[in-house]
N, C-alpha and C positions, 0 to 999 in steps of 0.2 A: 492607476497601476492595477494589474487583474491580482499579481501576489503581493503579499506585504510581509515584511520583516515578524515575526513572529506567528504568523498564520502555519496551521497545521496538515503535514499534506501526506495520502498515503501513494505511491508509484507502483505500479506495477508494468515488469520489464513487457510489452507485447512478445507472446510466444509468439515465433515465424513458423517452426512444424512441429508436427505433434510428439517427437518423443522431446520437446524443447521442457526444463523445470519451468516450473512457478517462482520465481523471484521476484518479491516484493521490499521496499522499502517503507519505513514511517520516519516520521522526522519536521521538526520546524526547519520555515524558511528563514534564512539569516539575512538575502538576498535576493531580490527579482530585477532583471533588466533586460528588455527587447526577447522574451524569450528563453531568458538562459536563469534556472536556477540554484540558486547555493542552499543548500539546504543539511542540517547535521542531526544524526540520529540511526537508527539500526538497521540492516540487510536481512531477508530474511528467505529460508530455499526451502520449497517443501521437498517432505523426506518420501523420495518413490514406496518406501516396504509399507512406511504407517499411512502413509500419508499428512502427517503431522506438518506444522510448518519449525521447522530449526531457527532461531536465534545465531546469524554469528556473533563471533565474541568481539567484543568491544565496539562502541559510538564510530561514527565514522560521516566525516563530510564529503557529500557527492556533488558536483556540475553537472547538472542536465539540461540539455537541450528538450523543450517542450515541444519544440515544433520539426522534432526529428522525425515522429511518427511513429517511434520503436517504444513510446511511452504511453500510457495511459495514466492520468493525475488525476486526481480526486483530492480537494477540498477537505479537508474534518471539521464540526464543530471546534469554536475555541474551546469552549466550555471541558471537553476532551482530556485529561489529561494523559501525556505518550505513554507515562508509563504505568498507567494502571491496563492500557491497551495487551487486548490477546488473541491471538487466531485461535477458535475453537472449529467445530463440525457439528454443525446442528442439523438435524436430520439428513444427514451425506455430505453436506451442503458445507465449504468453508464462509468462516463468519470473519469478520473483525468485531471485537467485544471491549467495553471495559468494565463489563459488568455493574452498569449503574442505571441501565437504562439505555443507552444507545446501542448500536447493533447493525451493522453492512453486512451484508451479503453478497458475498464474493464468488457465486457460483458462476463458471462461465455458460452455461448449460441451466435451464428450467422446464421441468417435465410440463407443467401449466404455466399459462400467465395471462396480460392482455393480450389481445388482439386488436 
């Protein structure tokens, strides 16, 4: 099974055009089948003025289709705990953090990199 029941995963919605928001979720898997997962945990939209990322309010379980296309899944560490997790801005750049040591970088865009 590629997901398991308690594994940690963060979604981010695929932008289709460019004035589309940043919507992201975080959340454990409660559920993985053919594809389709059940997963419970927080929404979250970046704000156009700050650029911040917003918390909506309250937990919430979502059904996604992984192999719709319109998603992008990522894996977390177990180790991870959801709620110590925060989107900061590190050098322009949005992060995922939990400030213990781990750290994703969520830029879509890098001025350098490999080749």
């Amino acid at each position: 099974m590629l997901l398991q029941e308690g594994d940690h995963i963060l979604v981010a919605h695929r932008r289709l055009f460019e004035k589309d928001e940043v919507r992201l979720f975080v959340g454990r898997v409660d559920a993985y089948e053919a594809g389709v997962v059940k997963a419970t945990g927080h929404s979250y939209v970046r704000d156009q003025v700050s650029g911040r990322m917003i918390e909506k309010p309250g937990e919430r379980t979502k059904i996604l289709s992984l192999s719709s296309g319109a998603l992008l899944v990522y894996q977390l560490p177990s180790t991870v705990s959801l709620d110590s997790l925060a989107f900061v801005v590190e050098d322009g750049r949005l992060a995922l953090t939990d400030g213990k040591g781990f750290s994703m970088n969520l830029a879509e865009h890098f001025p350098a990199g490999r080749v």
